[in-house]
C-alpha positions as CSV (number, residue, x, y, z in Angstrom):
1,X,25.4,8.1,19.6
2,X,23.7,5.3,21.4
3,X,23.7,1.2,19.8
4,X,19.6,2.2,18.8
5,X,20.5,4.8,16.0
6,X,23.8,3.3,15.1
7,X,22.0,-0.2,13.6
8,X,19.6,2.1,12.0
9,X,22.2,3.7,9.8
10,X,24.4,2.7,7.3
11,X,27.3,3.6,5.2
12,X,25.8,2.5,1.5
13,X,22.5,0.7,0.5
14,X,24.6,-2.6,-0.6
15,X,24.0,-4.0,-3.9
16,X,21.1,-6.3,-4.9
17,X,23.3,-9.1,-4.5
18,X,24.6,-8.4,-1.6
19,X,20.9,-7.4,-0.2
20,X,19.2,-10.9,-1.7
21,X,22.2,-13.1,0.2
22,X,21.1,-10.8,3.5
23,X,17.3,-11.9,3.1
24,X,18.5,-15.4,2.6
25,X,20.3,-15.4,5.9
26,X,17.6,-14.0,7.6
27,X,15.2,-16.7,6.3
28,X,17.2,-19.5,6.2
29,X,15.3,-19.9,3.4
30,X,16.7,-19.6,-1.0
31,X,13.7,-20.9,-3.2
32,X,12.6,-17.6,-4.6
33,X,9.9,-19.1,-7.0
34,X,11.4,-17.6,-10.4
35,X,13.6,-14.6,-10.7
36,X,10.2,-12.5,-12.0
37,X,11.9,-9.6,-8.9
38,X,14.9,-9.3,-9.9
39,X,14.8,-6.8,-13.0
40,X,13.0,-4.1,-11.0
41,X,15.0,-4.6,-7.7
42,X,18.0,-4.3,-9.4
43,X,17.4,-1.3,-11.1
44,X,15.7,0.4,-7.6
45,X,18.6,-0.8,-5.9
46,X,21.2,1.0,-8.7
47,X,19.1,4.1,-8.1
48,X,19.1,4.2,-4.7
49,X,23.2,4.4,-4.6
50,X,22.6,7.5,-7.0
51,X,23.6,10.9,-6.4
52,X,19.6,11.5,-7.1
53,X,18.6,9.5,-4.6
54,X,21.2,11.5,-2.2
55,X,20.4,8.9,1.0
56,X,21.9,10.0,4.8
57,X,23.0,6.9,6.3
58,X,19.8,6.5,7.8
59,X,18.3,6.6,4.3
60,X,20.8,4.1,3.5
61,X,19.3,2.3,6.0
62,X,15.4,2.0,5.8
63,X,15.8,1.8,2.3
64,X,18.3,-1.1,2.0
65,X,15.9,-2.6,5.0
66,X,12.3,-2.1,3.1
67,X,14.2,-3.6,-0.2
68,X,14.9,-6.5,2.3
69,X,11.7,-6.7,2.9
70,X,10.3,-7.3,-0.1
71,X,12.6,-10.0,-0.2
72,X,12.0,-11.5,2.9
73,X,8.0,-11.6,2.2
74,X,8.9,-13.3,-1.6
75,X,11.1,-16.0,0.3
76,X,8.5,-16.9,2.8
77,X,5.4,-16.6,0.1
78,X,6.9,-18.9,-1.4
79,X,7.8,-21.4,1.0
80,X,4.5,-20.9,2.4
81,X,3.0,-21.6,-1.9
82,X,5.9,-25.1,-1.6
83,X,3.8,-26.0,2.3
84,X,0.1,-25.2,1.1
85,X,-0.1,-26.4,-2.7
86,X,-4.0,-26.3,-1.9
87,X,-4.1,-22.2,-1.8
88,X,-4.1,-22.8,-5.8
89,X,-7.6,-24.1,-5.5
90,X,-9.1,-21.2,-3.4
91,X,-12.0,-18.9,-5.2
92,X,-11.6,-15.2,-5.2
93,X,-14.9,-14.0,-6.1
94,X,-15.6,-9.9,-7.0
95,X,-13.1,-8.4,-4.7
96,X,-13.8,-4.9,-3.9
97,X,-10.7,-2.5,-4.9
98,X,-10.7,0.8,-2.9
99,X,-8.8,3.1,-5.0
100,X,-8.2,6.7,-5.7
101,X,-5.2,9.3,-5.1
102,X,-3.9,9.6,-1.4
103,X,-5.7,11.6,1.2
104,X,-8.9,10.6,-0.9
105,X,-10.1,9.2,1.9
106,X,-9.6,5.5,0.9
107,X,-8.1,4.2,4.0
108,X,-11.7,5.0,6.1
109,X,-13.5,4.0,3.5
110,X,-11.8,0.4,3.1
111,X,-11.7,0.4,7.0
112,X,-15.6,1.1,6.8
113,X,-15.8,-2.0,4.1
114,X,-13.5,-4.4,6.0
115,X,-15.8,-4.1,9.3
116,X,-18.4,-6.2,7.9
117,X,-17.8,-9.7,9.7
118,X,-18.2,-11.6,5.9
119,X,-15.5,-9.7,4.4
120,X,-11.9,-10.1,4.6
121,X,-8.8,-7.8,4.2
122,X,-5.1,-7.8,4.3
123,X,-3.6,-7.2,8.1
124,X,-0.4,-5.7,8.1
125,X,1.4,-8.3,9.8
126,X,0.0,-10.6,7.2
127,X,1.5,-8.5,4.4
128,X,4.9,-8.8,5.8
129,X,4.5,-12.1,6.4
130,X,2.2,-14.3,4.4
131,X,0.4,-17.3,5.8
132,X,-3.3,-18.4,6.5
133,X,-4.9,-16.2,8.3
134,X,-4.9,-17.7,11.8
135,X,-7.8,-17.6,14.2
136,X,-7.8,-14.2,15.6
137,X,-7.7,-15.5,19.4
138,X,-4.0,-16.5,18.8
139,X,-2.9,-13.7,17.1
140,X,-0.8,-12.6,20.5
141,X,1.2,-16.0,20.9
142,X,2.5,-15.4,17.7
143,X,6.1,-14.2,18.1
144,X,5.8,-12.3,14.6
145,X,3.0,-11.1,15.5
146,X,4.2,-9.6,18.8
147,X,7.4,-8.3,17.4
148,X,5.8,-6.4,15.1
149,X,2.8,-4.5,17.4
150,X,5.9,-3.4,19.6
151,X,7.6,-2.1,17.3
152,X,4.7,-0.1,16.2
153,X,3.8,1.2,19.7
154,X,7.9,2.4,19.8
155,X,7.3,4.1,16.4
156,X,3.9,5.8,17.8
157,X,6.2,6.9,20.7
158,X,9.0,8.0,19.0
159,X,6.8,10.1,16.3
160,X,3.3,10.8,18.2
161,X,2.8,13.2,15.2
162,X,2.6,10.6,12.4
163,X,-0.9,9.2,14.1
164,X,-2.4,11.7,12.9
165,X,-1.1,11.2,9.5
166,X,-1.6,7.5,9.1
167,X,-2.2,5.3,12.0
168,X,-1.2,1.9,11.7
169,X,-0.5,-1.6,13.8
170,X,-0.1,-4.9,12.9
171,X,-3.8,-6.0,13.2
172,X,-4.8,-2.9,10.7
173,X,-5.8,-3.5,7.2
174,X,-3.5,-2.2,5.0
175,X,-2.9,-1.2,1.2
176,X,-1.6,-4.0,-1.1
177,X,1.8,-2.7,-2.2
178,X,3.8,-5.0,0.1
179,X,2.1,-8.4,-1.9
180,X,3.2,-6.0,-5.1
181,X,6.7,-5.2,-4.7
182,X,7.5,-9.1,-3.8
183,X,7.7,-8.7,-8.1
184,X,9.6,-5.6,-7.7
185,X,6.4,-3.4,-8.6
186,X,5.3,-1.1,-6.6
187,X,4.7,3.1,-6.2
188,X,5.8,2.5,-2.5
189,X,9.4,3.1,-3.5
190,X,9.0,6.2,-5.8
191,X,6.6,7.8,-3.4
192,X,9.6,8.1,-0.8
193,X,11.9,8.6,-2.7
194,X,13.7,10.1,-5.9
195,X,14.4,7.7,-8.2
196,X,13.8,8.5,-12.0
197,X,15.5,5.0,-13.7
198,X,13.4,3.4,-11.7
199,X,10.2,5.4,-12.2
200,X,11.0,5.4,-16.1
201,X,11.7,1.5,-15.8
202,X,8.1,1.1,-14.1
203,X,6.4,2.9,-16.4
204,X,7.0,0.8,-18.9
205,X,6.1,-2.4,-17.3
206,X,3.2,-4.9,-17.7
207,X,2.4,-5.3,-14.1
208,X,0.3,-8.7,-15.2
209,X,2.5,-11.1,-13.0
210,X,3.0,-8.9,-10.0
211,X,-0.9,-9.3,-9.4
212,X,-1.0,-12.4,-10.2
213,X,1.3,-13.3,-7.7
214,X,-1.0,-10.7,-5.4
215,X,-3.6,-13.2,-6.0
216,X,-2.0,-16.3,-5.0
217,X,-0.9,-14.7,-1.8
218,X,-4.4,-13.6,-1.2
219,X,-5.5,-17.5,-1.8
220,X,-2.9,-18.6,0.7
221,X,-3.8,-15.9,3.2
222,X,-7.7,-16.5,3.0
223,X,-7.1,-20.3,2.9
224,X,-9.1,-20.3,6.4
225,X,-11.7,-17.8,4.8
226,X,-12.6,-19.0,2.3
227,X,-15.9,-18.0,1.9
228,X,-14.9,-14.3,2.8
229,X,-15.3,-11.5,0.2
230,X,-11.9,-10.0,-0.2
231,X,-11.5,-6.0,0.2
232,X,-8.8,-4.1,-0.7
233,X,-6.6,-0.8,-1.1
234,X,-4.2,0.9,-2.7
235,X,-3.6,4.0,-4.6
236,X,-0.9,2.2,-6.7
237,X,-3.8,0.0,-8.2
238,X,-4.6,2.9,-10.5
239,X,-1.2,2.9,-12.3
240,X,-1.8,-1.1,-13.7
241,X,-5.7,-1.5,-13.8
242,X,-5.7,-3.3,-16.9
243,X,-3.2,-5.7,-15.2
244,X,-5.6,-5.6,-12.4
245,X,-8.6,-6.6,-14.5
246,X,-6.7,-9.4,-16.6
247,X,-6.0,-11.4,-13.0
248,X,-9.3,-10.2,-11.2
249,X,-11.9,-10.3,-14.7
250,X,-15.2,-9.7,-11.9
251,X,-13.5,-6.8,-9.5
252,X,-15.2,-3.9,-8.0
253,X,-14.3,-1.0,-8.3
254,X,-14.5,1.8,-5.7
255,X,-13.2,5.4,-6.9
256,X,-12.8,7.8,-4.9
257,X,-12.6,11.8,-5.7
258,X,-10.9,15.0,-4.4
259,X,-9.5,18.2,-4.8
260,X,-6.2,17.4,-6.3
261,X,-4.6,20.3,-4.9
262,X,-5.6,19.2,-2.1
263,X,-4.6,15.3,-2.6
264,X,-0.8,16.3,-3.5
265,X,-0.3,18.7,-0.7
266,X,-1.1,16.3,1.7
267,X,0.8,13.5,-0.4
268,X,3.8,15.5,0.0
269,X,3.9,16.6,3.6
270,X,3.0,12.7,4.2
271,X,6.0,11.8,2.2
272,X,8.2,14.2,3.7
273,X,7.5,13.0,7.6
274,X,7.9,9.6,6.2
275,X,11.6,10.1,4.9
276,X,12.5,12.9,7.0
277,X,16.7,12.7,7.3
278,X,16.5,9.9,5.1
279,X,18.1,12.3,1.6
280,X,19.9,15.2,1.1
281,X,17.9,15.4,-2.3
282,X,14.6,14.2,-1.9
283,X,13.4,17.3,-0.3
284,X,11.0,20.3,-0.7
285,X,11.0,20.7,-4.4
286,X,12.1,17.6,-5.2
287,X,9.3,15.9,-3.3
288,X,6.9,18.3,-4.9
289,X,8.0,17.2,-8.4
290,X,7.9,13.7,-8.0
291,X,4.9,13.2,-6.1
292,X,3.5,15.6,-8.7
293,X,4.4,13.0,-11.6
294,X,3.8,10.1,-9.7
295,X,0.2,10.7,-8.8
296,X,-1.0,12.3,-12.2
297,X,0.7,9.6,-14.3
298,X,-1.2,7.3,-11.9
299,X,-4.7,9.7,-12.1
300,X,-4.1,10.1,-16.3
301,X,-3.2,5.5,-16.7
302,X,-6.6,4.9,-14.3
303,X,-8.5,7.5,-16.4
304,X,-7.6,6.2,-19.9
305,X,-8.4,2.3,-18.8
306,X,-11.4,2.9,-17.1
307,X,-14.1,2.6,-20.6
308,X,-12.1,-0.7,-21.5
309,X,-14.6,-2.1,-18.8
310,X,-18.0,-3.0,-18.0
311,X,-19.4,0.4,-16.4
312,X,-21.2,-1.7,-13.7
313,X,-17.9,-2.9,-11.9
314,X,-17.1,0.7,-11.3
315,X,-18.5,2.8,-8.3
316,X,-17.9,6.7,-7.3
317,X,-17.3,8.2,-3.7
318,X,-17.0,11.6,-3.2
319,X,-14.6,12.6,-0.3
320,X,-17.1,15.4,0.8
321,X,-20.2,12.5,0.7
322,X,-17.7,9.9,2.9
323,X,-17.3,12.5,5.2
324,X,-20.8,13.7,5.7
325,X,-22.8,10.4,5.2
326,X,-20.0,7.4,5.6
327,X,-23.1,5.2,6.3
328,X,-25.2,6.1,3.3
329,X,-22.1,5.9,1.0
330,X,-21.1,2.0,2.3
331,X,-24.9,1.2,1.8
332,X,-25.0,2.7,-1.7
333,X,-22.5,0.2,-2.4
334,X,-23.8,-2.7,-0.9
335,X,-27.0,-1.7,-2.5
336,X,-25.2,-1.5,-6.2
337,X,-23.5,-4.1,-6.1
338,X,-25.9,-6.6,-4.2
339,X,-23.3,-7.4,-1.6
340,X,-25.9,-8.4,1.5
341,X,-26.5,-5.6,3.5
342,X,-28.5,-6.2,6.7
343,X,-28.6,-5.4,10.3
344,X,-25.3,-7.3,11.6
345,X,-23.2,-5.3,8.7
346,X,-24.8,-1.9,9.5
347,X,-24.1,-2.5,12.7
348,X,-20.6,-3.3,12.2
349,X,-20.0,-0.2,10.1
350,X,-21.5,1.9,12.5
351,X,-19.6,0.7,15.3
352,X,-16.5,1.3,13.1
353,X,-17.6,4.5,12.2
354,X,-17.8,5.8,15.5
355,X,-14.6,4.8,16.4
356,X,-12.7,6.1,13.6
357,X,-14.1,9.7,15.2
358,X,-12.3,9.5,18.3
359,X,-9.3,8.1,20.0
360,X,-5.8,7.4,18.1
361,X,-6.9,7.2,14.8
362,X,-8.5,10.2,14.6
363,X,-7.1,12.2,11.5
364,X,-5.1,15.2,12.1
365,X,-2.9,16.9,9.2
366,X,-1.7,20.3,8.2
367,X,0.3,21.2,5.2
368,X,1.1,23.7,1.9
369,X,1.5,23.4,-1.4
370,X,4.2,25.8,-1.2
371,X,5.9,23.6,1.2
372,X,6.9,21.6,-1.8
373,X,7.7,24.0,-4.6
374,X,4.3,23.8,-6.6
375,X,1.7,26.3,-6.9
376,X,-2.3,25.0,-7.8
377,X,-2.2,26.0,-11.4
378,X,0.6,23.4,-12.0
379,X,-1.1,21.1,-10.0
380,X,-4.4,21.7,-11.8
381,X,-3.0,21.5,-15.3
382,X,-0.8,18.0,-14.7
383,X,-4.5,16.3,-13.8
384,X,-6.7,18.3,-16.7
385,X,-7.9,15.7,-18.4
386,X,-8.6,18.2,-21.8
């Protein structure tokens, strides 16, 4: 076995403890700003050494190393809140929320939204680690930075397949639940995994504080953009919306709408390359169940908090209109929402557009609902809203 797949597996995911004092080391940093993580990290943690969970030493591994993570980004947020008191003070003004189930088609969509030059949106190296936003031009002397886009193009080697899934390098935007889980709340964990405590545990959580603490990392990220409106993604956004509206009272809304069949057959054969070897457990059937719950608890919370708010915050998007009209469906919104279209955006979204339809990133995806143990009647009856 060569030194490359021995550090990426382990005997045991560690304990919380044990995996805080490793993200400490790392950082050289200890100020976590509060212990608001630690409830819900524990108890992932405790589920993730379960017979459920049923993790391979290279299970063991990614997951111990994305609870790190979460960690790691709290520890440098905050030394980064302790450096830049002045974040406090920056305006976040209607943010636009792209939001729906997976395979939706809310990643081109917030990709199409992002391409206008006065709007801003979370790069993934960004999420991981949290800073303002340099000028773009010096994005490649940044050793983080540079660390992070090889170790994507070695992931794009190594699994050629998964760009056709989700493609992704550190100068993408990405979905929010990285900012999320640095308050131990996020569907990231339970969509790659089987962890019912901590599903249960989540479920029953006011996610209030985790998006506040999304918001003060998107104040420290756009400290040099000030003036840039915010756009941003994630399906996990329709699990906590009324959390989402207490921290972000003028937010946009974008919905977006599919087949549900369709939407968890795809979730689960994304899930599945994502953790493959990763469980002994969370396979076939087991992924089939849980992605099942996950996204119609998410689907039925979105659904019942919706009419709590003002009707004009809230936009549509068919999955069938984004793919035959991607430009019509960005103007609508501009147009609803008064948010400055003109030539230079149309242009940009164009541009953007046309890319998206060739090259790397070009979407490429086949899977069955059978894969997974679920037929479309149960999948049709867990989102009838009757």
């Amino acid at each position: 076995m060569s030194d490359n797949v021995m550090t990426r597996e382990r005997a045991d995911v560690g304990t919380y403890d044990d995996i805080a004092a490793a993200a400490v080391r790392t950082t050289g940093m200890d100020d976590f700003g509060g212990t608001a993580h630690e409830e819900g990290l524990r108890v992932l943690v405790e589920d993730l050494a379960s017979p459920e969970a049923g993790l391979t030493p290279r299970g063991n591994y990614f997951q111990r190393s994305e609870v790190k993570s979460a960690l790691v980004g709290r520890l440098l947020t905050q030394a980064q809140f302790n450096a830049r008191p002045e974040h406090a003070e920056v305006p976040i003004e209607r943010p636009v929320f792209v939001m729906g189930l997976p395979r939706t088609g809310t990643t081109a969509l917030h990709r199409l939204l992002h391409a206008d030059p006065a709007a801003q949106g979370l790069e993934m190296w960004l999420t991981q680690y949290p800073q303002p936003r340099p000028p773009r031009e010096t994005w490649e002397d940044d050793p983080i930075f540079t660390a992070m886009q090889q170790a994507f193009s070695a992931h794009h080697v190594e699994s050629p397949e998964y760009l056709g899934i989700h493609y992704m390098d550190a100068t993408s935007v990405e979905e929010c639940w990285r900012l999320l889980r640095q308050t131990g709340k996020s569907n990231s964990y339970e969509s790659l995994a089987n962890l019912p405590r901590y599903t249960d545990w989540l479920r029953g959580q006011d996610w209030t504080d985790a998006f506040a603490r999304h918001k003060q990392n998107l104040q420290l990220i756009g400290l040099n953009d000030a003036e840039k409106r915010w756009v941003l993604k994630n399906p996990s956004h329709m699990t906590a919306l009324d959390a989402l509206m207490a921290v972000y009272p003028d937010a946009l809304v974008v919905y977006t709408h599919r087949d549900p069949v369709v939407c968890i057959a795809s979730s689960c054969s994304l899930s599945a390359a994502t953790t493959e070897g990763h469980s002994e457990t969370y396979v076939g059937g087991v992924i089939g169940h849980t992605q099942l719950g996950l996204w119609s608890h998410a689907y039925h919370a979105f659904h019942d908090a919706r009419p709590r708010y003002d009707a004009a915050q809230f936009a549509d998007v068919a999955f069938d209109d984004l793919r035959a009209d991607p430009m019509g469906v960005v103007r609508g919104l501009y147009e609803r929402w008064d948010l400055g279209w003109g030539p230079e955006v149309e242009t940009a979204v164009a541009e953007l557009d046309r890319e998206s339809k060739e090259g790397a990133a070009k979407p490429s995806h086949r899977y069955s609902l059978k894969d997974y143990g679920l037929s479309e009647t149960q999948v049709r009856a867990a989102f009838d809203r009757g």
